[in-house]
C-alpha angles and dihedrals in degrees: 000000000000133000096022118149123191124203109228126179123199138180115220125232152228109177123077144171133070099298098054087048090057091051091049089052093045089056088041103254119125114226113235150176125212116199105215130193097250102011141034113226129184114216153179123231131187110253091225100038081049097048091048097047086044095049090044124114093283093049105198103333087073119132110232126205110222123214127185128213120269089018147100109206124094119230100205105215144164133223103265100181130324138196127235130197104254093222112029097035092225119136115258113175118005123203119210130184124197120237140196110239089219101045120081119243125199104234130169117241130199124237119226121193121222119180106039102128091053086054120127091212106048095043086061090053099272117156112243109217134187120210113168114032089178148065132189113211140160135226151121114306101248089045093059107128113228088218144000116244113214117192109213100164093110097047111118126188109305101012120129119213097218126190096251088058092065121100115252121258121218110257090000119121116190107224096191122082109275102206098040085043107103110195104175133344131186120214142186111283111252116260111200112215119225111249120243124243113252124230106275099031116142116269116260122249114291099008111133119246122238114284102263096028096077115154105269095029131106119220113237106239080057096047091045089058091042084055092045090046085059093054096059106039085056 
């Protein structure tokens, strides 16, 4: 969802380092850095006020306005990178950069794909894949799409969903190349083959044994070197 703008206060601050960003999360607040224009400010931002601006409509291609503490003026930014705990999930150190409204930003967006169990394809058996999850596009801040929908209803057996096949998006330009760009494809399931038996494997259940090789009986040429073995122990 375009042109959404999100209210966000933040308090600055001096004291940096590991130890100081283990005593903000203790107390709820999220460390951060926002990359401005003219200035670089470290700063502390409550962890609720932060998860709600960041699952909004805009997910997290909004645009937040940043406000300091103590000050009136937005600074209209956008998420740059961000760290999450490995094992918890939660956000740890968030990166913004500040952004001009009327000036275009290269973002990357994720597919979704809508469709698939009305796929030909898959309904024969087919096997739905996703190449590219993906796209880089470009666009003004506040036109940004949160996703990319890609319709793979019609996909049969065999058939590729490639970029230039997606409907354009107004003031939206794909970066990436439209025809080498593979969305989705769905291929023949995979048949695995029994294997053969190899020569020497014991005989099935209930399959005869050779004339000559019943159970209990020696073969000649077996019975010839045992009698030969005796002659000479002896």
């Amino acid at each position: 969802m375009a042109g959404v703008r999100i209210r966000l206060e933040v308090k600055e601050r001096t004291g940096l380092g590991t130890p100081e960003s283990r005593r903000l999360r203790k107390q709820g607040f999220i460390p951060g850095v926002l990359y401005g224009r003219a200035t670089t400010k470290a700063f502390a931002v409550g962890e609720r006020d932060l998860r709600a601006a960041l699952t909004g409509p805009s997910g997290l291609h909004a645009v937040l306005d940043v406000v300091l503490e103590g000050q009136t003026t937005p600074h209209p930014s956008i998420l740059k990178e961000y760290q999450r705990d490995p094992i918890r999930g939660h956000l740890r150190h968030i990166d913004l950069q500040e952004v001009r409204l009327d000036v275009a930003i290269q973002a990357t967006v994720n597919v979704h794909l809508n469709g698939a169990e009305d796929a030909p394809g898959v309904k024969a058996g087919g096997v739905l894949s996703q190449p590219a999850t993906t796209l880089n596009v470009e666009a003004l801040p506040l036109e940004v799409p949160e996703s990319i929908e890609a319709d793979v209803s019609k996909l049969e057996i065999g058939d590729a969903l490639r970029l230039e096949e997606i409907p354009a998006l107004e003031g939206v330009t794909f970066l990436d190349d439209p025809h080498e760009t593979v969305i989705a494809t769905v291929s023949a399931p995979i048949v695995e083959a029994e294997p053969e038996p190899e020569e020497g494997e014991e005989l099935a259940e209930g399959e005869e044994a050779p004339e000559g090789e019943a159970e209990g009986e020696t073969p000649e040429g077996e019975a010839a070197a045992e009698s030969d073995s005796e002659s000479t122990e002896e």
